[in-house]
TORNU-523276 format. One line per field, with one value per residue (C-alpha): x, y, z; chain; residue number from 0. Coordinates in nm, 3 decimals. Layout:
N
u <- [X/...]
v <- [Y/...]
w <- [Z/...]
c <- [A/...]
k <- [NUM/...]
***
This chain:
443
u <- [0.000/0.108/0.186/-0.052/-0.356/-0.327/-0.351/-0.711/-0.947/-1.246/-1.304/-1.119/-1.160/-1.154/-1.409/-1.598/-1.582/-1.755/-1.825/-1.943/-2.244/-2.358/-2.089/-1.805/-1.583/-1.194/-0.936/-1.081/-0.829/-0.947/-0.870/-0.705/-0.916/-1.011/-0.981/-1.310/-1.434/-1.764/-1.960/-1.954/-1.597/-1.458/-1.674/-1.478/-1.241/-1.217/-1.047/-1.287/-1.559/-1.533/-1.438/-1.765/-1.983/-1.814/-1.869/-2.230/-2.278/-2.078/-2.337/-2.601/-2.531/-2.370/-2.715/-2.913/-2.719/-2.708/-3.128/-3.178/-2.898/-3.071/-3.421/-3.337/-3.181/-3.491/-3.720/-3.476/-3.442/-3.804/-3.716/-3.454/-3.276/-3.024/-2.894/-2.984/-2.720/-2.472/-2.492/-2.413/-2.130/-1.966/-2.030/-1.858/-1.634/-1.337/-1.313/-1.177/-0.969/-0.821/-0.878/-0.503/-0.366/-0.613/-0.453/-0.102/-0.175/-0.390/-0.047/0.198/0.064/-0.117/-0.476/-0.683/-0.523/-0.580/-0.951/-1.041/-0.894/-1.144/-1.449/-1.347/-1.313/-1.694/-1.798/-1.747/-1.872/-2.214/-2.205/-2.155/-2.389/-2.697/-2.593/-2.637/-2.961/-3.106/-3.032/-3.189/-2.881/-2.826/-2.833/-2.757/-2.423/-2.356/-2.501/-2.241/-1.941/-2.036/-2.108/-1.748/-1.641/-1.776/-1.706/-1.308/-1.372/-1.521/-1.293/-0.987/-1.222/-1.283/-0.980/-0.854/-1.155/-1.103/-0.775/-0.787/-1.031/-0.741/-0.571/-0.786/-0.830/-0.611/-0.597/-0.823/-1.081/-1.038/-1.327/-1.611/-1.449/-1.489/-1.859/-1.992/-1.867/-2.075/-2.328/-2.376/-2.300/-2.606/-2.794/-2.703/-2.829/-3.163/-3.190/-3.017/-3.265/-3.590/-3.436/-3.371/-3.736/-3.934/-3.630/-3.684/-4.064/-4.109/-3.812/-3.635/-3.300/-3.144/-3.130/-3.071/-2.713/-2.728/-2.775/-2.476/-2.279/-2.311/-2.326/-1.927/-1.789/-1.950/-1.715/-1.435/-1.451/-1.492/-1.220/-0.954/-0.896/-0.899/-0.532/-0.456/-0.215/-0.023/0.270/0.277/0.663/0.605/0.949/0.921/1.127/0.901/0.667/0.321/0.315/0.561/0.381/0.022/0.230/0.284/-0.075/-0.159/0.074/0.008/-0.358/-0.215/-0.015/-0.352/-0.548/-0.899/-0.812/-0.859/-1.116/-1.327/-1.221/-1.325/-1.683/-1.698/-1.616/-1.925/-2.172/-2.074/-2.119/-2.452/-2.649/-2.510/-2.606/-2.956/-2.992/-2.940/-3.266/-3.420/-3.643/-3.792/-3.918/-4.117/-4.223/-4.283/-4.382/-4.553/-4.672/-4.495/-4.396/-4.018/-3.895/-4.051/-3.763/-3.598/-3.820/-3.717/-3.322/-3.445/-3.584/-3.290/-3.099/-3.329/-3.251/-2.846/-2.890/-3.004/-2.721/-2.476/-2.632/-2.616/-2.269/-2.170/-2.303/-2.065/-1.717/-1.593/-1.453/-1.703/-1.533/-1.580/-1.825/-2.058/-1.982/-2.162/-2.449/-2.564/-2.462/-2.713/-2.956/-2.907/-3.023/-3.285/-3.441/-3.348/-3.591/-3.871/-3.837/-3.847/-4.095/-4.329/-4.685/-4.720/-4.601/-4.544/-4.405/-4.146/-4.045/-4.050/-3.806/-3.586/-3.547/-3.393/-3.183/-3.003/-2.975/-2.815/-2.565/-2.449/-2.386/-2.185/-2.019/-1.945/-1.805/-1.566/-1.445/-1.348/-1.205/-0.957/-0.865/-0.788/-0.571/-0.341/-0.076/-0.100/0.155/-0.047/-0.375/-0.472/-0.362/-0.541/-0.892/-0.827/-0.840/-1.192/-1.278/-1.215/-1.396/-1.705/-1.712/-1.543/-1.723/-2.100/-2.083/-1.977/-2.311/-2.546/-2.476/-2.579/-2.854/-2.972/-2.922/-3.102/-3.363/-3.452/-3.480/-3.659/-3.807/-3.679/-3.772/-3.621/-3.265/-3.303/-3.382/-3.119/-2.854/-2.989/-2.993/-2.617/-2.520/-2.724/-2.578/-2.178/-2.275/-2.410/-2.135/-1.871/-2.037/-2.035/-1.666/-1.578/-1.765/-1.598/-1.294/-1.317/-1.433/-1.125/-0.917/-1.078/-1.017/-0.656/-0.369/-0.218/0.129]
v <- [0.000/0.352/0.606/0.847/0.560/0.585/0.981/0.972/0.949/0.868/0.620/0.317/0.170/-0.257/-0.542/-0.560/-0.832/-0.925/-1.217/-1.211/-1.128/-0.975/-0.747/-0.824/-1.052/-0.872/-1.034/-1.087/-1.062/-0.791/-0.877/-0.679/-0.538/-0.738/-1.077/-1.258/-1.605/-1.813/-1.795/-2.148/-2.288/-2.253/-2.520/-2.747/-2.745/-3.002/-2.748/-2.475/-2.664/-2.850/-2.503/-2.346/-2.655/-2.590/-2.245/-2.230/-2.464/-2.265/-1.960/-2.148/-2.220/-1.907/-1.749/-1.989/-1.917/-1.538/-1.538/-1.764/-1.549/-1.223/-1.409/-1.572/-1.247/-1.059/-1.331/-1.337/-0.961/-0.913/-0.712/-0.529/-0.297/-0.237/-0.600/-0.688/-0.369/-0.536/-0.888/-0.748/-0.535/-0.875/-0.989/-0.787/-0.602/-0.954/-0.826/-0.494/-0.598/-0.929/-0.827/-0.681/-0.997/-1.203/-1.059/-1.152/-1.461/-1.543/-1.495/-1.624/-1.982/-2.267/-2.135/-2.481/-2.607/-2.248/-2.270/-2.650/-2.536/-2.221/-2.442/-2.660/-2.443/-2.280/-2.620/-2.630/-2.332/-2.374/-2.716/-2.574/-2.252/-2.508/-2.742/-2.415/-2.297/-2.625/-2.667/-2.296/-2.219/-1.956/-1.561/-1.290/-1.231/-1.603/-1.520/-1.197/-1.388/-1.668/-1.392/-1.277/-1.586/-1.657/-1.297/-1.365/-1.660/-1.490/-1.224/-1.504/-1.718/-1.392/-1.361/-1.634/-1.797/-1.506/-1.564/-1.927/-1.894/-1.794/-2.115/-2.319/-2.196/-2.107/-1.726/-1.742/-1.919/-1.630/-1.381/-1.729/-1.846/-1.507/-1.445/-1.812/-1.725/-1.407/-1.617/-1.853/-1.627/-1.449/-1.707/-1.846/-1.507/-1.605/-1.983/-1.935/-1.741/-1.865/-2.189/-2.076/-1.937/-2.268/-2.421/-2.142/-2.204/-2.567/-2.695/-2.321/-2.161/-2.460/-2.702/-2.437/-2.411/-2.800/-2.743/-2.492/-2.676/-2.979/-2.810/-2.639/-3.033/-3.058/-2.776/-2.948/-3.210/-3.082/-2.874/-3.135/-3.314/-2.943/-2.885/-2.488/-2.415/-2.146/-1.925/-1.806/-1.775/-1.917/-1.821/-1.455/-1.196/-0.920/-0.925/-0.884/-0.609/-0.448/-0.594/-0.449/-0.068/-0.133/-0.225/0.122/0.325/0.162/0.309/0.612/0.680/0.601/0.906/0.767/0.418/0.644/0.818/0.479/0.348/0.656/0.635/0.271/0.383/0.625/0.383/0.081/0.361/0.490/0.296/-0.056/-0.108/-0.069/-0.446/-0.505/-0.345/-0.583/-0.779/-0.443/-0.334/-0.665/-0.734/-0.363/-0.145/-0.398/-0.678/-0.962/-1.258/-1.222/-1.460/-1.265/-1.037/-1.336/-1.204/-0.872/-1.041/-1.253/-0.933/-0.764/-1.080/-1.061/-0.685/-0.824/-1.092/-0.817/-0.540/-0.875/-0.899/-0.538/-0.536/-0.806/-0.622/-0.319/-0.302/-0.089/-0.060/0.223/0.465/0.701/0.902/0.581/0.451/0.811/0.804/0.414/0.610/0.837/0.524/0.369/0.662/0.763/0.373/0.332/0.610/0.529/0.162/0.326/0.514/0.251/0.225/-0.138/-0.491/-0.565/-0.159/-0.252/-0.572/-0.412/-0.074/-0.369/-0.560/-0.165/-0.135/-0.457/-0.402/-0.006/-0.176/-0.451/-0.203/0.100/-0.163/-0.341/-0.063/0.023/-0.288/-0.335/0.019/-0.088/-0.399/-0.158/0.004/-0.227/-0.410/-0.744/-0.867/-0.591/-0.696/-0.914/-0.600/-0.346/-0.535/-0.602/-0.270/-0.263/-0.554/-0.331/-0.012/-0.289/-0.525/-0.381/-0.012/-0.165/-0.275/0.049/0.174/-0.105/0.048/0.351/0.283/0.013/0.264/0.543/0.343/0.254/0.612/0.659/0.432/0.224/0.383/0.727/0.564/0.406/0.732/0.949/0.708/0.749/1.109/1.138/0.902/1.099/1.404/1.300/1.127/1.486/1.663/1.428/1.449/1.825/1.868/1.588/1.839/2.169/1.956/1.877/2.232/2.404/2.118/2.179/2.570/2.533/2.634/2.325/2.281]
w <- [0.000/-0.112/0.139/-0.091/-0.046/0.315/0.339/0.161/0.420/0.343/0.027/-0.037/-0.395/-0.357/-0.283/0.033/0.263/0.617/0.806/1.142/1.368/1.604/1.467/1.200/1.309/1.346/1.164/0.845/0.536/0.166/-0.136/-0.390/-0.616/-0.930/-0.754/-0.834/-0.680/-0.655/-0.348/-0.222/-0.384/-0.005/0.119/-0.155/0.071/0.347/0.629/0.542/0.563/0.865/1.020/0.887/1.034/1.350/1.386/1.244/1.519/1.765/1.639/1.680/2.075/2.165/2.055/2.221/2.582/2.497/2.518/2.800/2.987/2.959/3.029/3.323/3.459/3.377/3.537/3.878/3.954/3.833/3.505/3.661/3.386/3.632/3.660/3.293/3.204/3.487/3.303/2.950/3.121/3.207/2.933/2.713/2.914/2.895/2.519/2.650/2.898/2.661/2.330/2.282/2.467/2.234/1.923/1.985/2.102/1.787/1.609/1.801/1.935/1.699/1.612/1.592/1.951/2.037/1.896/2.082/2.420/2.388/2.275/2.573/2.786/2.674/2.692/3.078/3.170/3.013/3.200/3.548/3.434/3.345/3.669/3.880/3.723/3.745/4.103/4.140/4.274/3.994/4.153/4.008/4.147/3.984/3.659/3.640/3.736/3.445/3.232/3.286/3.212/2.876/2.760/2.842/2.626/2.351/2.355/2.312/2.012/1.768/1.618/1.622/1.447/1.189/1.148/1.114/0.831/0.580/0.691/0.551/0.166/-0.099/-0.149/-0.464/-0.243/0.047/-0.035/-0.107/0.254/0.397/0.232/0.333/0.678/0.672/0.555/0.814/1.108/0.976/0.956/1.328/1.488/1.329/1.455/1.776/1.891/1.702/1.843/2.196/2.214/2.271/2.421/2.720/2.693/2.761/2.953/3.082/3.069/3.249/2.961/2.725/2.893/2.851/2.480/2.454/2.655/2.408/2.117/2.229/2.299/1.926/1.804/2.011/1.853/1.483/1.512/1.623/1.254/1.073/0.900/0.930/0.632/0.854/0.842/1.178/1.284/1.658/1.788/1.669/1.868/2.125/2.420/2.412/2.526/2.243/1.996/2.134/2.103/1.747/1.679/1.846/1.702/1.347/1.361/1.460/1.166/0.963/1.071/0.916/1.096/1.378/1.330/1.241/1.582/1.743/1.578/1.646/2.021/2.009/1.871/2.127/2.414/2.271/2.057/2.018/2.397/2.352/2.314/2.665/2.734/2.451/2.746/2.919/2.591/2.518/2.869/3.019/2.701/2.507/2.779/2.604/2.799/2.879/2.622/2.379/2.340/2.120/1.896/1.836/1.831/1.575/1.305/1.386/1.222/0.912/0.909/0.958/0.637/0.444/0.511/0.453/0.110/0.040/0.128/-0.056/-0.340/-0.340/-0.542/-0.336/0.016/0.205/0.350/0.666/0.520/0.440/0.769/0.935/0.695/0.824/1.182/1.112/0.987/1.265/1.497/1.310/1.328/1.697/1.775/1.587/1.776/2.086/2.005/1.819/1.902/1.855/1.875/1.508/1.427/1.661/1.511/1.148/1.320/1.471/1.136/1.009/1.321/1.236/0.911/0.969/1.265/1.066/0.755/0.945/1.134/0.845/0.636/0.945/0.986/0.637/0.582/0.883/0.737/0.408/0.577/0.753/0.645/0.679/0.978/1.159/1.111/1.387/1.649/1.448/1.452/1.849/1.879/1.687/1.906/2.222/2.078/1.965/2.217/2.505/2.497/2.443/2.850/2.986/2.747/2.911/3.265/3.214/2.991/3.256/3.560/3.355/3.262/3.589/3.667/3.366/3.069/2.866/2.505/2.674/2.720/2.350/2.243/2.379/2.303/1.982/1.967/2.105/1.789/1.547/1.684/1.625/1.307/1.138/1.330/1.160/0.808/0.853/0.939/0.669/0.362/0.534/0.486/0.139/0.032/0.211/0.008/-0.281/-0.285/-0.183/-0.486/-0.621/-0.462]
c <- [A/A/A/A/A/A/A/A/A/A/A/A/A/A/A/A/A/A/A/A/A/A/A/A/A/A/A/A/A/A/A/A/A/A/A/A/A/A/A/A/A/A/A/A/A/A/A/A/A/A/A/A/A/A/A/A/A/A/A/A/A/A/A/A/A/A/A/A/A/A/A/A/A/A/A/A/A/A/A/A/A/A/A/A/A/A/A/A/A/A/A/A/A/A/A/A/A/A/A/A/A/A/A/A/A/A/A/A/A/A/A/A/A/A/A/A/A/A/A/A/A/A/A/A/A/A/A/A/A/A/A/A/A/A/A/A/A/A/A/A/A/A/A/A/A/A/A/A/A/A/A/A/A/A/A/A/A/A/A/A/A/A/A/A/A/A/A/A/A/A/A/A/A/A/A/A/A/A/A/A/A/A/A/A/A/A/A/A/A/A/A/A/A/A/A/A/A/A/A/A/A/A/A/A/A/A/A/A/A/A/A/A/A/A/A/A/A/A/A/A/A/A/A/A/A/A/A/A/A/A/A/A/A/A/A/A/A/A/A/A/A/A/A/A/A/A/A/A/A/A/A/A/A/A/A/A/A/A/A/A/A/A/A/A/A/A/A/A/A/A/A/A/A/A/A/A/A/A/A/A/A/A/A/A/A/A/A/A/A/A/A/A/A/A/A/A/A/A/A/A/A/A/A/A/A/A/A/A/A/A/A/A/A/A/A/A/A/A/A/A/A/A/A/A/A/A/A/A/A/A/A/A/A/A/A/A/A/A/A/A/A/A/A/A/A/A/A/A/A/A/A/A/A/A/A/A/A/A/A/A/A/A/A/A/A/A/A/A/A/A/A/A/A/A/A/A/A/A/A/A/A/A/A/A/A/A/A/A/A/A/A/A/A/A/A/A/A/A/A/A/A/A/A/A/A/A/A/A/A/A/A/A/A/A/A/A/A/A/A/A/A/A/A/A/A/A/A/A/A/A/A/A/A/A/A/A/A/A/A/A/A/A/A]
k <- [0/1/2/3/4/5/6/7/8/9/10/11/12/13/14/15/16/17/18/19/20/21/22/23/24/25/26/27/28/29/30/31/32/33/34/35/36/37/38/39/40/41/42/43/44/45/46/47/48/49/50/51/52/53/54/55/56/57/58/59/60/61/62/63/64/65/66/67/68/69/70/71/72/73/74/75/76/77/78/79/80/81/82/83/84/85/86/87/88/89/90/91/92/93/94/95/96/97/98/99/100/101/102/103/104/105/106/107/108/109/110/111/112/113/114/115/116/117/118/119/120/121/122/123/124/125/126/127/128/129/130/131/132/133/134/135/136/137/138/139/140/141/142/143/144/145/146/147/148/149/150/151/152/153/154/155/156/157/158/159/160/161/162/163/164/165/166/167/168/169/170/171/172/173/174/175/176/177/178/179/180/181/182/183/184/185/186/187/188/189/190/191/192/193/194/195/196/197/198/199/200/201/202/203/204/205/206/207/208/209/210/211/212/213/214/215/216/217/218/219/220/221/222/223/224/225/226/227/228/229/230/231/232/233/234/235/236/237/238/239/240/241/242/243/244/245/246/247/248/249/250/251/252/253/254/255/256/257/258/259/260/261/262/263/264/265/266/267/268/269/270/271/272/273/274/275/276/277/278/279/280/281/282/283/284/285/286/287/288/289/290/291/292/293/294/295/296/297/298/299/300/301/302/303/304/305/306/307/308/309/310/311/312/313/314/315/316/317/318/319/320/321/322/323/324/325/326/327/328/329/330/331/332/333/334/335/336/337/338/339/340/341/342/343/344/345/346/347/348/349/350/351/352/353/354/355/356/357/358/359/360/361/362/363/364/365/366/367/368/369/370/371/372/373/374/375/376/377/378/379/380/381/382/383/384/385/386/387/388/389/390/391/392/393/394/395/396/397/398/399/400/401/402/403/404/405/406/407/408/409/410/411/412/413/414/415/416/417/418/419/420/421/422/423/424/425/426/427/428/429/430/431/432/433/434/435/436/437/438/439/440/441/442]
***
């Protein structure tokens, strides 16, 4: 990459690429432009497609555990938004706090051992988290410190499961392996939930943990005869902690990788939280059973499919500017849900909110991987992974404490509102930008 592409801020000319939900999964490799491949030649490949039935799987589980979590809360504290914003805080907070360590690690030690000692590990925490809620010795304080527990886990498993997908196709094959991945990841935040719904209803958040807890040993297992074609030097020179310095000061020198990571950081504080307040707003605004909420996760997946397909449709990388007009999509939709008037009005704003998220965090996540080189990549998209992931918590405690205080739809709302707010402020100082540009003498 030239040192004149990296100065242009805001478009990036080359294919688009994304794989991974609830939000794009860090790691992922772009093509140059021109490179052209068939959707589903990856799965031709043994590796790849082993890895993809594990992690569709994997999905599947993870989104199965993530409803009954947040139901079981709900139905313990008696719809407290307080400890529902405390449980996605632990949640996601491990991806702050690891997410650097996770990076390094993802390219310094063997990524399928790596990958079947995480899927273990996951494995035995959903076993002790359904033993506990099945003895009805679950509180909250024990659902928090589980919580924790499969968010450190999570933080460790994205990217290295993103990494490990370009071990397992030829380079041609990349952009089919990184679009089926999309593909099913999309797919899994649609079943996992539709799935977890009835699972919650006739036998209860207990056995759903029994499900995930099987369906991770399942991974385990997959994962173990996978070959990863790598070219990881092992023995390479530098701590972690040196190597987590250059990933910093590499986005530094990129001024619109930082400015992507910044608007990332506003989103996650703002308006990506809002899902942790998902139960409230089907069992307090619109007297829905608890477990309803899986619902309104569930259109937000079709809304998710949709942006996948619409970005798959682009030839070109979107750039900042794209990234703030879905910002401002996103805001815009996020208040009309809080504000909707019925049942099904809600559902239909969700199904836009997913579809806005998945694009602006879409087009950030590939602009970043634009823009670094490739032995950096893995610590540049842990620092997305701490701006995503590890910023949404410290946005579910005060949107739980506030709503409390407040309402539910008023929290969504403001959030909203703050997002909308930077998102015109950024476009604004972006076209004052250009125009002073544009007037200036050539040099």
């Amino acid at each position: 990459m030239t040192e004149t592409s990296r100065r242009i801020p805001f478009e990036f000319p080359a294919p688009e690429l994304e794989a991974a939900l609830p939000g794009p999964a860090p790691g992922e490799l772009v093509l140059e432009p021109g490179q052209r491949t068939h959707a589903f030649r990856a799965l031709h490949h043994r590796e790849f497609a082993l890895l993809f039935a594990a992690s569709s799987i994997g999905d599947i589980g993870y989104w199965i555990s993530f409803v009954a979590l947040q139901a079981y809360m709900a139905d313990i504290t008696d719809k407290s938004a307080t400890w529902l914003g405390i449980l996605f805080f632990a949640n996601f907070i491990p991806m702050m706090i690891f997410a650097p360590v996770a990076g390094v690690v993802a390219d310094k030690m063997d990524r399928k051992r790596l990958l079947v000692l995480i899927r273990t590990v996951i494995a035995a925490i959903a076993t002790v988290m359904a033993g506990l809620i099945l003895a009805d010795l679950a509180t909250p304080e024990v659902l928090v410190v589980v919580a924790f527990g499969l968010g450190t886990t999570y933080g460790f498993l994205g990217p290295t499961q993103s990494a490990a997908v370009a071990n397992t196709v030829p380079a041609e094959d990349l952009l089919s392996a990184v679009s089926m991945s999309s593909a099913g990841n999309n797919f899994c935040r649609i079943a996992g939930p539709a799935l977890g719904a009835p699972i919650l209803a006739f036998w209860g958040a207990g056995w759903a943990f029994v499900v995930y807890a099987a369906t991770s040993a399942l991974v385990a297992l997959l994962l173990i005869p996978i070959r990863l074609k790598s070219e990881l030097d092992l023995h390479a020179d530098g701590g972690a902690w040196r190597r987590m310095k250059e990933g910093l000061r590499h986005a530094r020198e990129r001024p619109p990788a930082f400015a992507a990571l910044i608007t990332m950081s506003v989103f996650s504080v703002f308006g990506g939280a809002q899902i942790a307040l998902y139960p409230l707003f089907a069992n307090e605004v619109h007297g829905k059973p608890t477990q309803a909420f899986t619902a309104i996760v569930v259109a937000s997946g079709v809304g998710a499919v949709l942006g996948a397909v619409g970005t798959a449709m682009r030839k070109t990388v979107p750039g900042l500017r794209t990234s703030l007009r879905w910002l401002v999509g996103f805001s815009v939709t996020s208040i009309a849900f809080a504000v909707a008037p019925s049942w099904g009005t809600l559902l239909v704003c969700a199904a836009f909110v997913g579809f806005c998220y998945f694009s602006m965090t879409t087009a950030l996540n590939t602009l970043l991987q634009h823009l670094a080189d490739d032995d950096k990549r893995g610590r540049i998209m842990s620092l997305f992974v701490v701006t995503w992931g590890g910023l949404i918590p410290i946005g579910a405690i005060w949107m739980g404490t506030m709503a409390d205080a407040t309402s539910a739809p008023f929290v969504v709302a403001l959030g909203a509102s703050a997002c909308l707010v930077y998102a015109l402020g950024m476009l604004t100082w972006i076209a004052l930008q250009r125009d002073q540009a544009s007037t200036e003498p050539l040099r």
